[in-house]
C-alpha positions in Angstrom: 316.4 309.3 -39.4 318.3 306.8 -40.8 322.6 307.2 -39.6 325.1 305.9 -42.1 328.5 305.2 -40.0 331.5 303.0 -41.7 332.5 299.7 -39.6 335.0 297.5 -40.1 334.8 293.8 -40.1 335.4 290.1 -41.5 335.7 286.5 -40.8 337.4 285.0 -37.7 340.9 284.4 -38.9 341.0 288.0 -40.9 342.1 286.8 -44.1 339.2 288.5 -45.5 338.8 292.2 -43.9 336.4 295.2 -45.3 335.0 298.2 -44.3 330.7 298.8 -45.0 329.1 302.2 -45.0 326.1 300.9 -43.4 322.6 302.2 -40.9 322.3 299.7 -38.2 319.6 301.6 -36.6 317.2 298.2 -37.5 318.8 295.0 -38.7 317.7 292.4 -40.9 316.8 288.7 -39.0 315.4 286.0 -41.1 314.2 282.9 -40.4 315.4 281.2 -44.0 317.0 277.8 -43.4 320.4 279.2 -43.7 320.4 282.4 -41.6 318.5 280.4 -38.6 321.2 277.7 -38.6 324.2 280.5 -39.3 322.8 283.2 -36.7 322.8 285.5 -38.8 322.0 289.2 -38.7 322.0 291.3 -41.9 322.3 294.8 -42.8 322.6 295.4 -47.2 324.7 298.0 -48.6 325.0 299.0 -51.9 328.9 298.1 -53.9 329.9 301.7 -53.6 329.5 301.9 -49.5 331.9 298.6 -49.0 335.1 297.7 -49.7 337.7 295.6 -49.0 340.8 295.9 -46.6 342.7 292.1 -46.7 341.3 289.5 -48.9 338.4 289.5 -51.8 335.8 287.9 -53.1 337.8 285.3 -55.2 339.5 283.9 -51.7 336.1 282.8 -50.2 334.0 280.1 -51.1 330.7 280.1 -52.9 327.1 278.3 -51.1 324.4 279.2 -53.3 320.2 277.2 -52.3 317.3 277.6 -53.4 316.4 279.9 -56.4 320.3 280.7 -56.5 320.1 284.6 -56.3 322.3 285.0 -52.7 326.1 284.0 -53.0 326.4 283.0 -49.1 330.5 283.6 -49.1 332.5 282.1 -46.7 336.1 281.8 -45.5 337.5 278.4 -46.5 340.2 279.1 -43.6 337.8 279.5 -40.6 334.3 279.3 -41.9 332.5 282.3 -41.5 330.5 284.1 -43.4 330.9 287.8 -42.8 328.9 288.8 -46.1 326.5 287.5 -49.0 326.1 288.8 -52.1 323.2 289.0 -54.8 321.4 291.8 -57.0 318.8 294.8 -55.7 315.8 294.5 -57.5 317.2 296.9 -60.4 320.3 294.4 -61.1 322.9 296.7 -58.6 325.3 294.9 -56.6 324.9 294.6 -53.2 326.3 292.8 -49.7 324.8 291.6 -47.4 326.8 292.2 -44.1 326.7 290.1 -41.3 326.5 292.4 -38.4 327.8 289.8 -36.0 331.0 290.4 -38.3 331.5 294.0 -37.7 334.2 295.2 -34.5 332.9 296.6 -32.1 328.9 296.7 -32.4 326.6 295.9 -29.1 324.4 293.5 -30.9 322.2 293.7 -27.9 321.3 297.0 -28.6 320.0 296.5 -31.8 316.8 296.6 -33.3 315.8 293.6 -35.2 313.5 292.8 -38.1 312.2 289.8 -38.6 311.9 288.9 -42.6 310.0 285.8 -43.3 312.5 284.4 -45.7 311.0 281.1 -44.8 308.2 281.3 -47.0 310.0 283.1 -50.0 
């Protein structure tokens, strides 16, 4: 049974800080060129289930590869990229949380998927 919990988060320096409604029972790892060299681990969450605390989306810089449907946002301060976003397959918003971003998670004790973004 899936268990929604909110978690705070952001980027190393904190100018950008949010909050994500989010399941982290299994987490997202794939093995696209960009995730792979970032490290990244993903959970999505729909608009409505994340918001933000210090910062938005306007103070982050834009990487977009590929077929151009993930805006990899990062901090032009420090770097990191604590969330993408992009479009569920019915056009909805959504972000893609780095869960390496959020306080206080044992990322050890997670349960990873792999997605073969490779090959997309």
């Amino acid at each position: 049974m899936a268990e929604q919990k909110k978690y705070t988060g952001g980027c190393h320096c904190g100018k950008v800080r949010f909050e994500a409604t989010t399941d982290l029972s299994s987490v997202i790892e794939c093995n696209c060129s960009i995730c792979t060299k970032r490290g990244l681990l993903l959970s999505f969450v729909p608009s409505e289930q994340f918001a933000f605390v210090a910062g938005n989306e306007a103070a982050l810089k834009d990487y977009q590869f590929n077929k151009k449907v993930v805006h990899h946002l990062f901090c032009p301060d420090c770097g990191i990229e604590s969330f993408g976003t992009g479009q569920t397959p019915d056009g909805r918003k959504m972000y893609a949380v780095n869960v390496r971003c959020l306080d206080g998670v044992d990322l050890a004790s997670l349960k990873r998927t792999p997605v073969d973004g490779r090959s997309r």
